[in-house]
N, C-alpha and C positions, 0 to 999 in steps of 0.2 A: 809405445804403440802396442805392446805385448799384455800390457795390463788395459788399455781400450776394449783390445779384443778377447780375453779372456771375461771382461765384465759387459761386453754386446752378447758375450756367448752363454752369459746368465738369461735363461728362462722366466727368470720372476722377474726380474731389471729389465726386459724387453718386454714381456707383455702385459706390462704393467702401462706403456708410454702409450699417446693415443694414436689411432691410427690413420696409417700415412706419413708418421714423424719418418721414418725412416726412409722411404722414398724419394725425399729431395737429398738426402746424405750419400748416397749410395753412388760410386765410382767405380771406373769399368776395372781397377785394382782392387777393389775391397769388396765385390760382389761375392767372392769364394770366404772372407775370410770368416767366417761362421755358421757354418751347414749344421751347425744343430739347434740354432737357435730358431723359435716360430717365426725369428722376421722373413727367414730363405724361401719357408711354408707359403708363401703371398710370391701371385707371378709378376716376374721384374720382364720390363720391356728390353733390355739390354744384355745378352750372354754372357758371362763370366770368359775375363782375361787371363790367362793362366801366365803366375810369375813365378818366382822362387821364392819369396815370401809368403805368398799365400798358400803356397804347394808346404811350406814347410807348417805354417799354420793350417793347412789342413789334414796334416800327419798326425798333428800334435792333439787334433779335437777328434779325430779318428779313431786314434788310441783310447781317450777319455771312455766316446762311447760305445767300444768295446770291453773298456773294464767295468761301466756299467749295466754293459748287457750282460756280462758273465758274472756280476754278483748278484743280479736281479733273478737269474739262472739259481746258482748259490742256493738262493735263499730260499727260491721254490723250491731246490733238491731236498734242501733241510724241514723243510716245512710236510714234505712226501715223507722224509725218514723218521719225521718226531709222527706222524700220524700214525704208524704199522707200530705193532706190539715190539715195548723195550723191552732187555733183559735184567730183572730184580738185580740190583743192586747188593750186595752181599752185607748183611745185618754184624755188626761185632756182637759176641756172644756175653751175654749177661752172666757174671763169674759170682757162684755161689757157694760162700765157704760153711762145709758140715761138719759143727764141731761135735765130736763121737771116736769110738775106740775104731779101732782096725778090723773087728771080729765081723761090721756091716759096711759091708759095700753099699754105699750109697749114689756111687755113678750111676747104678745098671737100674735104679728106681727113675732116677730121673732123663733116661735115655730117650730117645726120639721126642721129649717133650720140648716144646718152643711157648717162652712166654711172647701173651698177644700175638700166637700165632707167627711172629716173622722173627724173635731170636732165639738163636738157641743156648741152652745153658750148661756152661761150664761148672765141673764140681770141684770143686780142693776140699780136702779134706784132714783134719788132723785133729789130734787133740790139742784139749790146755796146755798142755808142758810143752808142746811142740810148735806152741804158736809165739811170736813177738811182734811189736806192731808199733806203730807213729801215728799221728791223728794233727790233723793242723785245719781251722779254721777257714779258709779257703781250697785247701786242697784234700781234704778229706780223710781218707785212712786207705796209710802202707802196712800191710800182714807180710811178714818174713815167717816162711815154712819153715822149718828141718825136721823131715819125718825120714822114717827108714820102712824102704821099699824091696822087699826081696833080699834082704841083706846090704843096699845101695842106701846111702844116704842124699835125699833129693833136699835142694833148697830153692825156694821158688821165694818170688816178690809180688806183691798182686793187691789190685785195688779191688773187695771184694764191693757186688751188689746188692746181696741180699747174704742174711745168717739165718742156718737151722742151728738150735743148739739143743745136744740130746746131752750135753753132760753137766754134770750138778758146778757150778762156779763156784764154789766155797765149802770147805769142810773145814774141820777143826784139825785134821789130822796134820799129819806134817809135811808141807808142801804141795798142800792141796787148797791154798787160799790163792783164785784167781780173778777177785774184784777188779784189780788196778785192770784186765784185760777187757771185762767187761764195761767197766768207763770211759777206754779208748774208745769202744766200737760207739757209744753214744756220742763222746765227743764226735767221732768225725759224721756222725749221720748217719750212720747204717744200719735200716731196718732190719728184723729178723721174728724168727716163731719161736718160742711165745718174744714179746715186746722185752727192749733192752730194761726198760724201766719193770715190767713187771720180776728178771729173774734177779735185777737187785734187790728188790724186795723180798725177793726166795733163798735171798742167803743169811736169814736168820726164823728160824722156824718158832721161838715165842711170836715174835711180829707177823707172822700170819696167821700165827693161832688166834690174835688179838680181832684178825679183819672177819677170824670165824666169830667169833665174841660178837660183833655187831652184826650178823648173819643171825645170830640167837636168837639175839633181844629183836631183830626185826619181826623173825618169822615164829617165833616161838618154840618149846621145848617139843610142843608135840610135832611139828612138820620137819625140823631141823634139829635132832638129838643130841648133844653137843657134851662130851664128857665133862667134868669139873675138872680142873686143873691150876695149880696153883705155881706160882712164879715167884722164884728168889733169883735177883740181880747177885750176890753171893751169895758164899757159908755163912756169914755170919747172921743169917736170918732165920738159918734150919734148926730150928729149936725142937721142934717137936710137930707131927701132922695130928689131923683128929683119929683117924683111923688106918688101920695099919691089914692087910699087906696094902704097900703103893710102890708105883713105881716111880724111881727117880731118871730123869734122861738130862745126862752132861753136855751144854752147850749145845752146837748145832752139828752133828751128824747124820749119817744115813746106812742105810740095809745092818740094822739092831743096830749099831755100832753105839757105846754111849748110856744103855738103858740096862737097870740092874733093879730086880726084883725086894723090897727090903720087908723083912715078914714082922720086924719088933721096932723100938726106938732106940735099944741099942747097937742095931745096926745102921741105922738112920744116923745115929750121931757121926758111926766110924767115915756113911757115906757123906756126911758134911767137911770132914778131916781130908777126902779125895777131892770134895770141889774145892776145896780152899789152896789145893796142890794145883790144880788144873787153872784155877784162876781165871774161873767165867761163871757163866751161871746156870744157874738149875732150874725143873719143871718137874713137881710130882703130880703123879692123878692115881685115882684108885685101882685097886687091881681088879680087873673084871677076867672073870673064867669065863673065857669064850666057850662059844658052843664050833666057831666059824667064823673067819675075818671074808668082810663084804671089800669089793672095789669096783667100784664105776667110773669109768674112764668114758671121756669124753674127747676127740680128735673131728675139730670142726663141726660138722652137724651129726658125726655117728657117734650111737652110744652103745656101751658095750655093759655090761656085770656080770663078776665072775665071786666064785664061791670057793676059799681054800680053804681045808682041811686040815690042822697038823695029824699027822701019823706018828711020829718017833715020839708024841706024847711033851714037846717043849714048850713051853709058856709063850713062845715065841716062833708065832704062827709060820709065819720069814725065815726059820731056822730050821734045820733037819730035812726031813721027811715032808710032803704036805702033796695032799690032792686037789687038785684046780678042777673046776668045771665053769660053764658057762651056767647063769640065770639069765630067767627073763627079765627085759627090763620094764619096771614097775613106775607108772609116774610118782611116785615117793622119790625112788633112785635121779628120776630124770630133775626134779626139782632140786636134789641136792646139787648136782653137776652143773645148773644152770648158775645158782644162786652164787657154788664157788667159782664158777667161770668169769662171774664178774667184776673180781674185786683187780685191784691195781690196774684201772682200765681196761679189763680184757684179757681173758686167757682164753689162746685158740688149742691149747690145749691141754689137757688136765685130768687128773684122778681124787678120785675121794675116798677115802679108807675108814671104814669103821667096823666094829667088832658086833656080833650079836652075839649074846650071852646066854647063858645055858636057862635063865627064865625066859627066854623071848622079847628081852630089849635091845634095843639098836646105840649103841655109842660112835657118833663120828669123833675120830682120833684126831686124822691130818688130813691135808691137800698137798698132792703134787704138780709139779710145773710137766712142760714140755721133757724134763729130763725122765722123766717118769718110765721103768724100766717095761717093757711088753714083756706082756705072759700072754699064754694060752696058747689055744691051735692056727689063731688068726693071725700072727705075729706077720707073715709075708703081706695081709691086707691090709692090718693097719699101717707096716711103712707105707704100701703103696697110698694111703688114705692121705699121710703125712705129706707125699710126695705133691700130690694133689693138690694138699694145701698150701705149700710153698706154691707153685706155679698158680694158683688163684690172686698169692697174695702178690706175687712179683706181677703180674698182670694189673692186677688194681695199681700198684702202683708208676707201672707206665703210664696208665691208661690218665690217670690223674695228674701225672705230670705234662703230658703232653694237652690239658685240657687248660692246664692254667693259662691265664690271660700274661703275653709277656709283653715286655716296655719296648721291642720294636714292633709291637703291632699294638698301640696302642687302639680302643675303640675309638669308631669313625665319629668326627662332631656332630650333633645335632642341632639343625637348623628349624629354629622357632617359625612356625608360619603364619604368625602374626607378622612379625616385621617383611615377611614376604608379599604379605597380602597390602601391605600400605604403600608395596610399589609398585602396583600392577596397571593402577590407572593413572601416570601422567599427560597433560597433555602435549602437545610439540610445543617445544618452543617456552616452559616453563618446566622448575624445578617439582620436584615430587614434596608435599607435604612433610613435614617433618611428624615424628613415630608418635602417638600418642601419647599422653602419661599413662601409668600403670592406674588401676583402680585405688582409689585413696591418696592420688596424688595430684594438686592443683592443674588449671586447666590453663592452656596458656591461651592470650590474647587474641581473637581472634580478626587482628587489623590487615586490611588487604596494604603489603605492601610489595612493592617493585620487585622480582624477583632476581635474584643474586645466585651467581655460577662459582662465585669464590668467596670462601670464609678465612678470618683468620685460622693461621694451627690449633692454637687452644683458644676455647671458647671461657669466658669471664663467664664466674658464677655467684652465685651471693653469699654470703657466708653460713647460709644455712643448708646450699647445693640444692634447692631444689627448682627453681626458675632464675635463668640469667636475667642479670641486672640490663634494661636499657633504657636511653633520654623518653620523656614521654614525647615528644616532638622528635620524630626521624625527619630527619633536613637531606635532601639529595644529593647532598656532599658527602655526609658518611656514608651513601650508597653507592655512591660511587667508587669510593677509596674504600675497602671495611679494614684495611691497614693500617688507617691514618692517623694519627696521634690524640684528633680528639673522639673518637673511640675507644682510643685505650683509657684514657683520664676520664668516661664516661663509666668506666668499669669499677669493679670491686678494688680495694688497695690490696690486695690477694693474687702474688706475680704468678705465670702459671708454672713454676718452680715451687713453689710453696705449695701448690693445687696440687703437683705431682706428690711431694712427701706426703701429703697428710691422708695420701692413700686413694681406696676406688670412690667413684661418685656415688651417692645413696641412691638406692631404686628410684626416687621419685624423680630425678632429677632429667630432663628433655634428650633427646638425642640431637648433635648439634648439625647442620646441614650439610649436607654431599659437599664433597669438597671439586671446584668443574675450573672452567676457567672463567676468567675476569675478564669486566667490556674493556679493560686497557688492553688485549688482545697481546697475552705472554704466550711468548715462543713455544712451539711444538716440544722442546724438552723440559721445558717446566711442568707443561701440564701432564705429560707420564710419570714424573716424577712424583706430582700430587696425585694421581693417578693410583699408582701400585704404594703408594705409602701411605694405611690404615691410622685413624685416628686413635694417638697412645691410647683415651681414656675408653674407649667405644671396645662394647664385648662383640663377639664372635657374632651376633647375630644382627648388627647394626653395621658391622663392619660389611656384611656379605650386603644388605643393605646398600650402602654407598655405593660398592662396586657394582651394582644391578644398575642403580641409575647413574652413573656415573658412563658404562657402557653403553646406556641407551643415549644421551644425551649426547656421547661421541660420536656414535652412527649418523645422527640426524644430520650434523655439522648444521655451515651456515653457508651463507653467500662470501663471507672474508675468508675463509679457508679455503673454496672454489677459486676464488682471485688468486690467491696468495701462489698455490700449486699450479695455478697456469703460467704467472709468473717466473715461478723456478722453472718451469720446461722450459719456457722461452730463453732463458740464459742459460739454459743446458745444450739447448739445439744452437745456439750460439757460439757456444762454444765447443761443440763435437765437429759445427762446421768448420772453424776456425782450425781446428788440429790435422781433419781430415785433408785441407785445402793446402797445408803445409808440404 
């Protein structure tokens, strides 16, 4: 009884019955037992008898619709609280590790700055020797600190986001080769200024003299001055140069380190006897008497050129004494900055050093990376220009992660409005046409036959797939049955298991008919079954297709579905009399 009334006190199951069912049901005990339901809504000729049952069933729906009315409440509250302004969400701060000595503070450059506006960024900082790291294919890269802080030794663990790196990754000297740190940071993915890939490239300075070499021969001697210089993989190739003073430079070093003036060939021989001890290789070029070493440095879009002087009088501009000034910069200067900004994919930042000689010629020597040491009076602009540029480039690369397209949102499908349009006009009481062939594809028969609410699952095709096989005489028997065995034996010898393996049907091939119900008139659960289950071979837009007419052909019904459902009330009111009367 408890579940009768629980299910009369459903709203969709009562105003769903026709009306007046309810009126000959109705007893002077069971008048109270459903005060929420629309049938109480309608005036009864008879007052409600008050029992204990019904008092108790009317606690019970009382309660319901009070916990109804208070989540209905709920919901409105919450729908008032999501409308007024929320409180931002706290962003985790993007951790940016700067690899550099201790002498620059590089927090206080990047202080109050937020990439894309809503993170803010964290600095660690340390050099080479103080950094150690893990890298894993799905998990990225762990940096293990130990730097000393005021006398304190700090050790931090931390997944960096982004890398500045201002110090040189590889020297020859001893304990100054830190490739294997630099191949972590690519391994685990982590971008940085200049690119991971460009400062491996910058740990060996023949191999970028090489990228100026094709810089040469592109632009030529007169736009791109490019010293001669010559290259021994070892000693044992240093025979002799054509012209002598040269200077020779050991391996790959920096700030002079490496480079000895050789004025004869028998000092030349003694400095073949020192690379053959060092066991690398050599670079000589001529010796040019400077007048003034040129450098243009470039940091993102600003470009700078400055003019040193030696004073203390050494061959070695970098050494002693020397006066710096600022030049103009010259579009000669700007082209050479551009040309070598470009090589290893990209330098965001970089210098160019070349010497102008006491006739008035220009010799470019080298190019530097990101490590590239600041001089001048602008030294506090350009970090701050560097700083800028980190935050541009951590920026782009939110901005470009969060724009990719990801696999839970896939793009929404699109619906062809051809096969929309071929089912706009059926009429009542008749299937909708079946979909064109595509242009260049046979045309199918155009014989008026019987129309059919139900097809087989898989439709028999020919061996070619482009038009199904059928008898040229349709007999009213197979239209009746389209299940029926001589149907099947009418078809290709091609089971539709073997249709399934040998893959999709060819464009040309028909779209096979809405799948509705059959005049043997099967049961309400077959035909939602056939209903919501798409035909395997049928694409996205054949499929939406069926469902369009298959929906419509449901609404219309018939006159056996009207019987059928009056039927079942009638032995429902039969039997609610039957319980209630108990």
């Amino acid at each position: 009884m408890n579940f009768l009334r629980r299910r009369l006190s459903d709203s969709s199951f009562v105003a769903n019955l026709p009306n007046g069912y309810m009126m000959d049901l109705q007893r002077p005990d069971s008048s109270t037992s459903s005060p929420v339901s629309p049938a109480t809504e309608r005036k009864h000729l008879q007052p409600p008898q008050p029992s204990h049952s019904s008092s108790t069933g009317s606690s019970i729906f009382s309660s319901i619709s009070s916990a109804m009315k208070q989540t209905t409440q709920a919901a409105a509250g919450l729908m008032d609280h999501s409308a007024g302004p929320t409180p931002p969400m706290a962003q985790k701060p993007k951790i940016l590790l700067v690899i550099d000595d201790a002498h620059t503070d590089w927090a206080k450059y990047f202080q109050g700055k937020k990439v894309n506006g809503e993170f803010d960024i964290r600095v660690e900082q340390a050099e080479f020797s103080e950094l150690n790291l893990a890298a894993y294919v799905m998990g990225g890269c762990m940096v293990d600190m130990q730097v000393m802080r005021n006398g304190t030794k700090v050790v931090r663990s931390f997944k960096p986001d982004f890398v500045l790196i201002r110090q040189h990754a590889y020297s020859m000297a001893l304990g100054e080769d830190f490739r294997s740190l630099i191949i972590g940071l690519q391994y685990g993915g982590i971008h940085s200024v200049n690119s991971l890939y460009s400062i491996y490239n910058f740990c060996s300075k023949p191999w970028v003299f090489s990228q100026l070499i094709k810089i040469f021969n592109s632009l030529g001697p007169e736009k791109f001055p490019l010293v001669e210089q010559t290259f021994f993989p070892s000693h044992k190739q240093m025979l002799t140069t054509p012209n002598f003073p040269v200077v020779v430079k050991l391996g790959h070093a920096h700030a002079g380190m490496g480079k000895v003036k050789v004025e004869n060939q028998h000092d030349f021989r003694d400095m073949a006897s020192i690379v053959a001890m060092a066991k690398t290789y050599a670079t000589t070029e001529p010796f040019i008497d400077s007048k003034y070493d040129i450098r243009i440095q470039k940091i993102g879009s600003n470009y700078k050129a400055y003019m040193r002087t030696s004073i203390s009088g050494n061959w070695k501009a970098n050494t002693g004494s020397a006066m710096l000034e600022q030049i103009a910069m010259t579009e000669r200067y700007r082209l050479w900055a551009d040309a070598c900004a470009e090589m290893f994919g990209g330098l965001d930042i970089c210098a160019v050093k070349a010497v102008h000689s006491k006739d008035g010629k220009d010799y470019i020597i080298e190019v530097m990376d990101s490590s590239m040491p600041l001089i001048g009076e602008h030294i506090e602009e350009d970090r701050q220009l560097i700083a800028d540029l980190v935050v541009s480039k951590m920026t782009q690369l939110v901005t470009s992660a969060g724009s990719t397209p990801s696999p839970l949102r896939p793009w929404p499908p699109q619906v062809q409005p051809v096969s929309m349009k071929s089912q706009t006009g059926p009429l009542l009481g008749q299937l909708s046409q079946p979909r064109p062939p595509p242009q260049g594809g046979p045309r199918q028969p155009q014989a008026s036959q019987p129309p059919r609410t139900n097809a087989p699952p898989q439709q028999r095709l020919s061996p070619q797939g482009q038009q199904p096989q059928s008898p040229q005489s349709t007999s009213p028997q197979q239209q009746r049955s389209p299940g029926s065995p001589q149907q099947v034996r009418s078809a290709t010898g091609s089971s539709p298991v073997q249709a399934s393996k040998a893959g999709a049907f060819p464009p040309q091939q028909p779209r096979p008919p809405a799948q509705g119900r059959a005049p043997s008139q099967p049961s309400p659960t077959e035909m939602s079954k056939q209903q919501t289950t798409p035909h395997p071979h049928l694409n996205k837009s054949q499929s939406l297709t069926n469902s369009f007419s298959i929906s419509e052909s449901s609404q219309r019904g018939n006159a056996t579905e009207d019987e059928a459902k009056a039927e079942t009330i009638r032995n429902l009111r039969k039997s609610f009399a039957s319980l209630f009367s108990d």
